[in-house]
C-alpha positions as CSV (number, residue, x, y, z in Angstrom):
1,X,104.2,9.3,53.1
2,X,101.9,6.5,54.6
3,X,104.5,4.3,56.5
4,X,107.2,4.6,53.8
5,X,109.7,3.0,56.0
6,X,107.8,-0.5,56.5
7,X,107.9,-0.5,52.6
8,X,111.2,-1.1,52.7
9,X,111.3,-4.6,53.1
10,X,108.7,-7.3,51.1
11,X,106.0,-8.5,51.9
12,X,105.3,-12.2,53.3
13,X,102.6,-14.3,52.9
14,X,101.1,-13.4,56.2
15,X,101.3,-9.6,55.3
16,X,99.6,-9.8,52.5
17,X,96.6,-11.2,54.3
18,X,96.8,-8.4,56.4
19,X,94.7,-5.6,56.2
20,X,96.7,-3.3,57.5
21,X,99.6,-3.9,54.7
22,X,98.1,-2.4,52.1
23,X,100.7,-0.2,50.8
24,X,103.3,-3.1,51.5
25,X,101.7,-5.2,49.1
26,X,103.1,-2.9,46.4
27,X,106.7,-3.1,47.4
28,X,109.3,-4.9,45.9
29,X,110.6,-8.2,47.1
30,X,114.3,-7.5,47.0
31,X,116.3,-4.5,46.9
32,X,117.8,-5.7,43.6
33,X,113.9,-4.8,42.4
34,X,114.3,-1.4,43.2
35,X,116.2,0.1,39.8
36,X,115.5,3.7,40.9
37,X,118.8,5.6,41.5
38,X,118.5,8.8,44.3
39,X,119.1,11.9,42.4
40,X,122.3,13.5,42.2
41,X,123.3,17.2,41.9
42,X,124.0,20.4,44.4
43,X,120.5,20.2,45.5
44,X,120.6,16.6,46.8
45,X,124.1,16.7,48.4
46,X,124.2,16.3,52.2
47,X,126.7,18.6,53.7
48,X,129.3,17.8,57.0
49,X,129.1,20.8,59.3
50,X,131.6,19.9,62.5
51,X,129.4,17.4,63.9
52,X,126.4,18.0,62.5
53,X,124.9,16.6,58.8
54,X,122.9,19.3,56.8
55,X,119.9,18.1,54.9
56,X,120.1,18.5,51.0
57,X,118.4,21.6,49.5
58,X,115.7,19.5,48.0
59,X,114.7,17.8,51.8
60,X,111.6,18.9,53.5
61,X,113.6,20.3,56.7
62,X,115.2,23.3,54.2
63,X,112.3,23.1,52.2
64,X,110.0,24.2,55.1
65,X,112.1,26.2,57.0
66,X,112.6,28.4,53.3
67,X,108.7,28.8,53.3
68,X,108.5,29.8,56.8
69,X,111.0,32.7,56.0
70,X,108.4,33.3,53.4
71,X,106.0,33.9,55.6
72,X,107.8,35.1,58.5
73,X,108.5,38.0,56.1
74,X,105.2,38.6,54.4
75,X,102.3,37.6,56.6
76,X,104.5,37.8,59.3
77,X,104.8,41.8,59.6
78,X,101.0,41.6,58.6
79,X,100.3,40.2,61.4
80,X,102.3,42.6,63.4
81,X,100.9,45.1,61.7
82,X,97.2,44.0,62.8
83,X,98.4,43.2,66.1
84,X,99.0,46.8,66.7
85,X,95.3,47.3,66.8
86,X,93.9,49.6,63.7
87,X,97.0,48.7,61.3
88,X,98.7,50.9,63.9
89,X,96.3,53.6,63.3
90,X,94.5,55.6,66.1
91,X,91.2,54.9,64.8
92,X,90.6,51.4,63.4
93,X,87.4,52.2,61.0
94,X,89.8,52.4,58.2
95,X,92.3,49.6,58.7
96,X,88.5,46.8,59.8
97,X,87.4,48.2,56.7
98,X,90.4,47.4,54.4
99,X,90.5,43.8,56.6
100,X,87.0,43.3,55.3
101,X,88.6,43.7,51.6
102,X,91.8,41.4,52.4
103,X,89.3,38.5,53.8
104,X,86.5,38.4,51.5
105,X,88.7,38.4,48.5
106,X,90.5,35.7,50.2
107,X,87.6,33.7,50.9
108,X,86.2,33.5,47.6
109,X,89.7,33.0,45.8
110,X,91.2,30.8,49.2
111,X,88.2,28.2,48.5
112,X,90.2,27.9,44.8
113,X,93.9,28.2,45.7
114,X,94.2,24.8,45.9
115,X,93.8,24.0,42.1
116,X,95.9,27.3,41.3
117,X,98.7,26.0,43.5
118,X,98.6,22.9,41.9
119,X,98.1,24.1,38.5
120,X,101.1,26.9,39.0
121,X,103.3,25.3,41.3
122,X,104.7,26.1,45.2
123,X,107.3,28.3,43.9
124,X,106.0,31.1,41.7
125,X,102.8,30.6,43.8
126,X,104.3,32.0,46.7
127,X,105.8,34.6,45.2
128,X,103.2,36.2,43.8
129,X,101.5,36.6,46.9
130,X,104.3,37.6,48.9
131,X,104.0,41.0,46.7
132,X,99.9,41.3,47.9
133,X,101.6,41.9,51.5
134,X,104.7,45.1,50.9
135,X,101.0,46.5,48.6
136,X,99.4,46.4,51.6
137,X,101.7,48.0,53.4
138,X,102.8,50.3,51.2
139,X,98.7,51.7,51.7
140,X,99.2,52.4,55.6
141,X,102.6,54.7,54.7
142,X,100.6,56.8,52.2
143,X,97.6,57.2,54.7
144,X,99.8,58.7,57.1
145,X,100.2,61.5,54.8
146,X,97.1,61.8,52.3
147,X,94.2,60.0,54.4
148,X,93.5,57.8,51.6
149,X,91.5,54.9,52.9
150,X,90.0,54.3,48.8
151,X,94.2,53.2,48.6
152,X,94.2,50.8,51.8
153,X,91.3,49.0,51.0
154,X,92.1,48.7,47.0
155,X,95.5,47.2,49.1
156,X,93.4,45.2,51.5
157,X,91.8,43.5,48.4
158,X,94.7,42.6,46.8
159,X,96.3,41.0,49.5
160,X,93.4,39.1,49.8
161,X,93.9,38.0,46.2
162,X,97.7,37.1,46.6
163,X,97.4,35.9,50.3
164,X,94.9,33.0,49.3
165,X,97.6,31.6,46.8
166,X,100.6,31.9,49.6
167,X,98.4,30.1,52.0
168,X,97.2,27.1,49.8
169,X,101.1,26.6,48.6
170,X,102.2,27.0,52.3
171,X,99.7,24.1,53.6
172,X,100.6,21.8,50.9
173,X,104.2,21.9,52.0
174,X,103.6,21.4,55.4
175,X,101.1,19.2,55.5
176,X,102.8,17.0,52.2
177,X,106.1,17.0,52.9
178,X,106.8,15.4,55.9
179,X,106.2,11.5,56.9
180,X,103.7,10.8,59.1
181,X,105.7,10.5,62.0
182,X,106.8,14.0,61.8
183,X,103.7,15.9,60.8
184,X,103.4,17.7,64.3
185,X,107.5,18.6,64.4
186,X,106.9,20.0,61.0
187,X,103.8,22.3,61.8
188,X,105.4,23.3,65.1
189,X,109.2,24.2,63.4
190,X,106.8,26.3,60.7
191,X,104.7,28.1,63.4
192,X,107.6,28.6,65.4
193,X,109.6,30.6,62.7
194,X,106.7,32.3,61.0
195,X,104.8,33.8,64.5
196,X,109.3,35.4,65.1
197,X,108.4,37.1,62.1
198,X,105.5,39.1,64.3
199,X,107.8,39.0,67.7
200,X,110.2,41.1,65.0
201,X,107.9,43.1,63.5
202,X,106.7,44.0,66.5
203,X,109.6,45.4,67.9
204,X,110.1,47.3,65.3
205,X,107.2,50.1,66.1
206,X,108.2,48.8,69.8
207,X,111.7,50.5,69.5
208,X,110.1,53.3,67.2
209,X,107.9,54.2,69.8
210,X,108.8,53.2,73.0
211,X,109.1,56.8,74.1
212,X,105.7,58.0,72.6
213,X,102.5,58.1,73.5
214,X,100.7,58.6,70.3
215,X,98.0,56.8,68.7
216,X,99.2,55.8,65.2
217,X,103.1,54.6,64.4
218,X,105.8,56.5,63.0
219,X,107.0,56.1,58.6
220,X,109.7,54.1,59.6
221,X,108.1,51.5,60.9
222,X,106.2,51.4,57.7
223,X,108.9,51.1,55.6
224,X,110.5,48.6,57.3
225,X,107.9,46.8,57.0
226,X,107.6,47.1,52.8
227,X,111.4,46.1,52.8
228,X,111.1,43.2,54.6
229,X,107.8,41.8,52.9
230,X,109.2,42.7,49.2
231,X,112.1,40.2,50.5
232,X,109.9,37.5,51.6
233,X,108.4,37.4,47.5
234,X,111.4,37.0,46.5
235,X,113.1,34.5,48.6
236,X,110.0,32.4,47.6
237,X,111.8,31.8,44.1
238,X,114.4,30.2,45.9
239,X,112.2,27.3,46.6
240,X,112.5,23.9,44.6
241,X,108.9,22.8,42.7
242,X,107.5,20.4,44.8
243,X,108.3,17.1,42.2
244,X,112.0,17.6,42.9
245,X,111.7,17.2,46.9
246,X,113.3,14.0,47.6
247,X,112.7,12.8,51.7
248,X,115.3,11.2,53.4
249,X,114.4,7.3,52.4
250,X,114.4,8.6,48.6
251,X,110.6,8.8,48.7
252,X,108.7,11.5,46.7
253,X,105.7,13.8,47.6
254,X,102.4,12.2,45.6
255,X,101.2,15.1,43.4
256,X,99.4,15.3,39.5
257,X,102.5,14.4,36.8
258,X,100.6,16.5,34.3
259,X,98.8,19.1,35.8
260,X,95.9,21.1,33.8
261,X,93.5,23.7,34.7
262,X,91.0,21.7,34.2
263,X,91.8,18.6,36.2
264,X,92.8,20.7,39.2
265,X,89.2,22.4,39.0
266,X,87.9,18.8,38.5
267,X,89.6,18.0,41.2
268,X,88.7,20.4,43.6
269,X,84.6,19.3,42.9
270,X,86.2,15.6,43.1
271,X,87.8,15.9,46.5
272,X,84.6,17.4,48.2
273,X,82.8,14.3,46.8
274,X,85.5,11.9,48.1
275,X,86.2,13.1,51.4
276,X,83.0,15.2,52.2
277,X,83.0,14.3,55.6
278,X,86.1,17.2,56.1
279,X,82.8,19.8,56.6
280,X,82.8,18.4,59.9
281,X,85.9,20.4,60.0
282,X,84.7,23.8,58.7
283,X,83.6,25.3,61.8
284,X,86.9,25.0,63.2
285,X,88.4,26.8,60.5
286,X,85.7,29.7,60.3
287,X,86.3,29.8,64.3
288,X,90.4,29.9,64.0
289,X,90.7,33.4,63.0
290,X,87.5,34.6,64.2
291,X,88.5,36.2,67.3
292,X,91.4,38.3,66.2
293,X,89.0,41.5,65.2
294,X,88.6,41.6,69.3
295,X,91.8,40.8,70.4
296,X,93.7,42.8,68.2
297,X,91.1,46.3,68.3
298,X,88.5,45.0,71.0
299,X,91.4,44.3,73.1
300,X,94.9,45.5,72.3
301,X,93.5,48.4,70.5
302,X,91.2,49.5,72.9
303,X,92.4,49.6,76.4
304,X,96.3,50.2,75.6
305,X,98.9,53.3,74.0
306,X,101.1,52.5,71.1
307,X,103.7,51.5,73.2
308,X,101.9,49.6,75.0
309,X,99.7,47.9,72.5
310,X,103.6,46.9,70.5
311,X,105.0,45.5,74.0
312,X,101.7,43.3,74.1
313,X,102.1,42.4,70.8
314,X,105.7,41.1,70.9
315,X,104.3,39.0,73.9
316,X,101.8,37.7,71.8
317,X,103.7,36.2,69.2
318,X,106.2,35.0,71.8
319,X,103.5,33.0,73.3
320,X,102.4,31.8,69.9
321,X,105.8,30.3,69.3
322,X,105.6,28.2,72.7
323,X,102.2,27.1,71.8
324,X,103.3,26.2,68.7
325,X,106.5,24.2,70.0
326,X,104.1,22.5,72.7
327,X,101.3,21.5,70.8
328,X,103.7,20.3,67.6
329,X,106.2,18.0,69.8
330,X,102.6,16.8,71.7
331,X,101.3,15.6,68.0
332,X,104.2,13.4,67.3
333,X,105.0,11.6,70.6
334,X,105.7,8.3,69.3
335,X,104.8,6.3,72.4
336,X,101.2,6.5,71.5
337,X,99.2,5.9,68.6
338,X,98.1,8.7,66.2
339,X,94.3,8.0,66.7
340,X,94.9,8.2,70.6
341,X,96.7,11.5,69.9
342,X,94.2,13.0,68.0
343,X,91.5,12.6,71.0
344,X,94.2,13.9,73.1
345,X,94.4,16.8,71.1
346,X,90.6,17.5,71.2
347,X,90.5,16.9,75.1
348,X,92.9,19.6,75.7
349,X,91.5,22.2,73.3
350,X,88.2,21.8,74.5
351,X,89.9,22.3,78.5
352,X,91.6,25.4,76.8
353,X,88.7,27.2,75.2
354,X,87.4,26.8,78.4
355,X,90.0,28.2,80.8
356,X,91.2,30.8,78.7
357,X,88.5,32.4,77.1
358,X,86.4,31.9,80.8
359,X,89.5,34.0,81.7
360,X,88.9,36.5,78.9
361,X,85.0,36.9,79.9
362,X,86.3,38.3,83.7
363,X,88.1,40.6,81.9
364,X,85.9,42.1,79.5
365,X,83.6,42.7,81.9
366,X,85.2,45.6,83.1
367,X,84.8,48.0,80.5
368,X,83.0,48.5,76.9
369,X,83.0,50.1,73.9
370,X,81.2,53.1,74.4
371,X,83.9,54.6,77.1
372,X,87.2,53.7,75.1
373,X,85.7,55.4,72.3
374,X,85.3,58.7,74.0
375,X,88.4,61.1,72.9
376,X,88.6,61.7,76.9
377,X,89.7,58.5,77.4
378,X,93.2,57.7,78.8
379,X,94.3,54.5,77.2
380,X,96.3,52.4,79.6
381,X,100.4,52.0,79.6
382,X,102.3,49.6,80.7
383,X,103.6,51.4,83.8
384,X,99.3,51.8,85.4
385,X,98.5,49.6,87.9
386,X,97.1,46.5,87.6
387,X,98.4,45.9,83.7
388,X,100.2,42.2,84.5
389,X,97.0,40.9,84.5
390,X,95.7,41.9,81.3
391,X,99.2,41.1,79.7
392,X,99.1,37.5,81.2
393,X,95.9,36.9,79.4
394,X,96.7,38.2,76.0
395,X,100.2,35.9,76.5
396,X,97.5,33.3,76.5
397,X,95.7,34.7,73.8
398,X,98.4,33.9,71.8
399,X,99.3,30.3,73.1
400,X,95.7,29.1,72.7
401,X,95.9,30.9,69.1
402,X,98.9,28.7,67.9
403,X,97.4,25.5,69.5
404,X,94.6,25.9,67.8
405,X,96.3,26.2,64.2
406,X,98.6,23.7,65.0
407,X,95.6,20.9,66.1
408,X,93.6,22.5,62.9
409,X,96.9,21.5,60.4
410,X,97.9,18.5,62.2
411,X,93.7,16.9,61.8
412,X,93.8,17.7,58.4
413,X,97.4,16.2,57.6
414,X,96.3,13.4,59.4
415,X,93.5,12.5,57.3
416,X,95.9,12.2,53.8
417,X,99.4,12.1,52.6
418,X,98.4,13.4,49.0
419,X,100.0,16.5,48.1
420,X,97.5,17.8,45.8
421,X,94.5,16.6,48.0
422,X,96.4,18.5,51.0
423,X,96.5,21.6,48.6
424,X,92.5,21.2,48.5
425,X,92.1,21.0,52.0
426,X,94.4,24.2,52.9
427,X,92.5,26.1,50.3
428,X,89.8,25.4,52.3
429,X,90.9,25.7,55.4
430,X,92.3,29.4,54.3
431,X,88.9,30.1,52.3
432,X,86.5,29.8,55.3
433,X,88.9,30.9,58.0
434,X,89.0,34.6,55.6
435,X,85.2,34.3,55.5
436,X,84.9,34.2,59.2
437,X,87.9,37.3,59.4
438,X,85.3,39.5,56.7
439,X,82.9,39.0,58.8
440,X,84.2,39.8,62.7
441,X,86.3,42.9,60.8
442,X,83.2,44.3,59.3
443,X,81.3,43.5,62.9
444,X,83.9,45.5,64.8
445,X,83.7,48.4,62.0
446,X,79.9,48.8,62.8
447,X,81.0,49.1,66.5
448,X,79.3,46.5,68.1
449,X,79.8,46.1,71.7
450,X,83.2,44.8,72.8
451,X,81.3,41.7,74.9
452,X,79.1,40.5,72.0
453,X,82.3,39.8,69.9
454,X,84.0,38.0,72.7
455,X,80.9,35.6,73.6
456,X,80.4,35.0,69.5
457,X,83.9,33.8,69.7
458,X,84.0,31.5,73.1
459,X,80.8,30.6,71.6
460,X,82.1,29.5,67.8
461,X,85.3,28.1,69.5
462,X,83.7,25.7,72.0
463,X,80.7,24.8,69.4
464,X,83.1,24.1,66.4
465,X,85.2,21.7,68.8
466,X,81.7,19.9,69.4
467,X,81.2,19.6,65.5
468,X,84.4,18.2,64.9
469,X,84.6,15.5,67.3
470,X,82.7,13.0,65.1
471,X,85.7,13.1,62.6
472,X,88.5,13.2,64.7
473,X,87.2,10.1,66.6
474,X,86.5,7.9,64.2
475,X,88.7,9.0,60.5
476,X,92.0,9.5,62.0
477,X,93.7,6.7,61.8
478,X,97.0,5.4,62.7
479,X,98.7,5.3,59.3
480,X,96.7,5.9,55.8
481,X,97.7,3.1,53.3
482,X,99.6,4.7,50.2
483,X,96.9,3.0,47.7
484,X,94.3,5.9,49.1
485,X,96.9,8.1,48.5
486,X,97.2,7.5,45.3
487,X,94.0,7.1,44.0
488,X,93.7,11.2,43.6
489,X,96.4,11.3,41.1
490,X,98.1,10.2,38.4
491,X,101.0,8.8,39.7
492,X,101.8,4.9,39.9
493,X,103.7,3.5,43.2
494,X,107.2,3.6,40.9
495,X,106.6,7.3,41.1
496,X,106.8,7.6,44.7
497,X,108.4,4.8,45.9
498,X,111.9,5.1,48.7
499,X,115.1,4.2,47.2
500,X,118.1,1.7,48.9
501,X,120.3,4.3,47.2
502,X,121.4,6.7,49.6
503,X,121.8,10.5,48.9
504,X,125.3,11.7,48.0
505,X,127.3,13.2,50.8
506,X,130.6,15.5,51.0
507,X,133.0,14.6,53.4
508,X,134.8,17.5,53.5
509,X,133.9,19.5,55.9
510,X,132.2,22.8,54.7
């Protein structure tokens, strides 16, 4: 919440004529004001572990690293899935064409997922679209045997369907959950986890095929996959709903008391009218998943074996964790202010887009599509000469990948501590990003040439920064007063406020 912990004491004369005190001038004078009592029950209980004190279940530390599970178990394998290049497929016609399903479903019903998140709540929300991901996957095993393509892109649909809702839930939390001050921990600890679902996945065809040359993976790793996505939906309904998180000054998350269908749609048209300057950010999120069509076929897929192409993969997602870790500790250093963070932030995107997709251009220009698409071609392993090179630069790939999300989350979080308002903005964040991913997918299914989908997405990256800029300048500030907060629901400051009580704790140790 906006500087919850300066609310703690009353406000003086002098604060109260200072505009930056806003949500101070709502607090109560003395603690014998504040008649709220901090929840009790297994669910807020501390715990003693040796040295160590573990946060209750209804904290936003368990409460993030449970929905990171989620999705290091669903979208996580997904991802390692794609990252094999063609769903792990030899040709990749079938699994750009089911993509094309997954994304534009997702667009249309992302730009909504927001209100149905809201309207449904974070629990049940994500569960539901956890089962979207073991259907998709469950399409690749029977095309192994039956050649069914109608099946993976009915899948690829689907998942677009139930992926839009997991995505809208998962933004709220992490955007919502956390204080200000640890916005950039909380993005990095959720990146971190969820990309080591697609370091594990990936080993799994790794190990499955490490001694193979073939172009398309083995059942097992298919099934694997299902089992592990099927338990991703369902450790989703071990989440608490997002009105019984409790943060560690007693504070709550700001959401709607009474949610309807109707006000969350209302709401949706409301926020675009009250923050309409977050288009500046759109082209950032059509450019974030833009260029995975090329890495994943016009690069991975291309140019390397199976093995190969599940080595580079696990390196991939390694890299995204370090980016992540980077880029999230970067967001939160507390010896500067947020605002001067944010331009930070920019400056060093903007250097990376440069470097690493000037990089990428050296590269492609040494082969094209026409000559890895001949059925003479020998795809490269990781034993030919010369492959360090090509592995360093999909390493950072996957860096630049998670830097970019990271910045993406951490702008947006920045701009608002409302939960339902942050629900909105992931919607649309997930919406246009899927938009962007229908396109590229269908791009590379018509076979346009490998260089044209790189320099449409150096192009996108470096032009979207460019578009941005204007907002991350001059909204971002260095705390957002809770009375802004609020205004987007129908909660009072007694509904929200941090408690003197502090949470019950076991001394035992357990």
């Amino acid at each position: 919440m906006a500087s919850l912990e300066s609310e703690k004491q009353g406000p003086t004369a002098q604060d109260k004529t200072d505009e930056n005190s806003q949500a101070e001038q709502h607090s109560p004078s003395t603690e014998q004001n504040i008649t709220a009592v901090y929840p009790t029950g297994w669910k807020y209980r501390t715990h003693r572990l040796g040295p160590w004190t573990i946060p209750c279940y209804a904290s936003p530390p368990v409460q993030l690293v449970l929905v990171a599970f989620v999705c290091f178990f669903c979208p996580g394998m997904f991802n390692a899935l794609n990252g094999l290049g063609g769903g792990g497929q030899f040709n990749a016609t079938t699994a750009d064409n089911s993509n094309v399903a997954v994304y534009s479903t997702f667009s249309v019903l992302g730009f909504f997922a927001g209100s149905i998140t809201n309207r449904l709540g974070i629990k049940l929300t994500l569960s539901l679209g956890g089962l979207g991901y073991c259907l998709y996957v469950s399409s690749y095993l029977s095309y192994n045997h039956n050649q069914n393509s109608g099946f993976v892109i009915f899948a690829g649909a689907m998942l677009g369907v139930c992926a839009g809702m997991l995505w809208a839930a998962q933004g709220a939390i992490m955007m919502s959950y956390p204080q200000e001050k640890s916005k950039g921990r909380y993005i990095s600890w959720f990146w971190m986890i969820f990309n080591l679902g697609g370091v594990i996945g990936s080993l799994i065809p790794l190990g499955e095929n490490i001694h193979s040359n073939a172009g398309n993976v083995s059942d097992g790793t298919y099934i694997g996959f299902m089992v592990l996505t099927f338990l991703g939906a369902c450790l989703a309904l071990t989440l608490v709903d997002a009105h019984d998180v409790v943060r560690s000054d007693g504070s709550h998350v700001i959401l709607m008391k009474h949610p309807s269908w109707r006000s969350e749609f209302l709401g949706l048209w409301e926020v675009l009218q009250t923050d309409i300057w977050i288009v500046f950010l759109f082209p950032m999120f059509i450019a974030s998943n833009w260029f995975y069509s090329y890495q994943f076929n016009g690069f991975n897929g291309a140019k390397f074996n199976i093995r190969t192409r599940a080595l580079n993969n696990v390196l991939y997602w390694t890299s995204q964790i370090i980016g992540a870790y980077v880029f999230g500790y970067m967001l939160d250093i507390r010896s500067l202010g947020r605002t001067m963070r944010a331009k930070l932030a920019w400056g060093m995107m903007f250097l990376l887009t440069m470097v690493v997709w000037g990089g990428g251009y050296a590269w492609q220009k040494g082969y094209t599509r026409a000559e890895t698409s001949l059925k003479t071609y020998v795809k490269d392993d990781w034993t030919t000469h010369g492959y360090v090179g090509p592995m360093f630069l999909y390493m950072f790939y996957g860096f630049y990948d998670a830097a970019w999300q990271t910045c993406v989350y951490w702008f947006m979080g920045a701009l608002t501590n409302n939960g339902r308002k942050l629900a909105n903005f992931a919607g649309f964040y997930k919406g246009i990003q899927s938009a962007g991913s229908a396109i590229t997918f269908r791009i590379d299914a018509l076979g346009v040439p490998f260089m044209n989908e790189f320099a449409s997405s150096w192009a996108l990256l470096a032009g979207s920064l460019l578009i941005a800029a204007p907002l991350i300048f001059t909204k971002i500030r260095d705390t957002v007063p809770i009375d802004e907060d609020l205004v987007f629901t129908d909660e009072t400051y007694e509904d929200v406020k941090p408690m003197i009580a502090k949470p019950p704790e076991v001394r035992e140790k357990v």
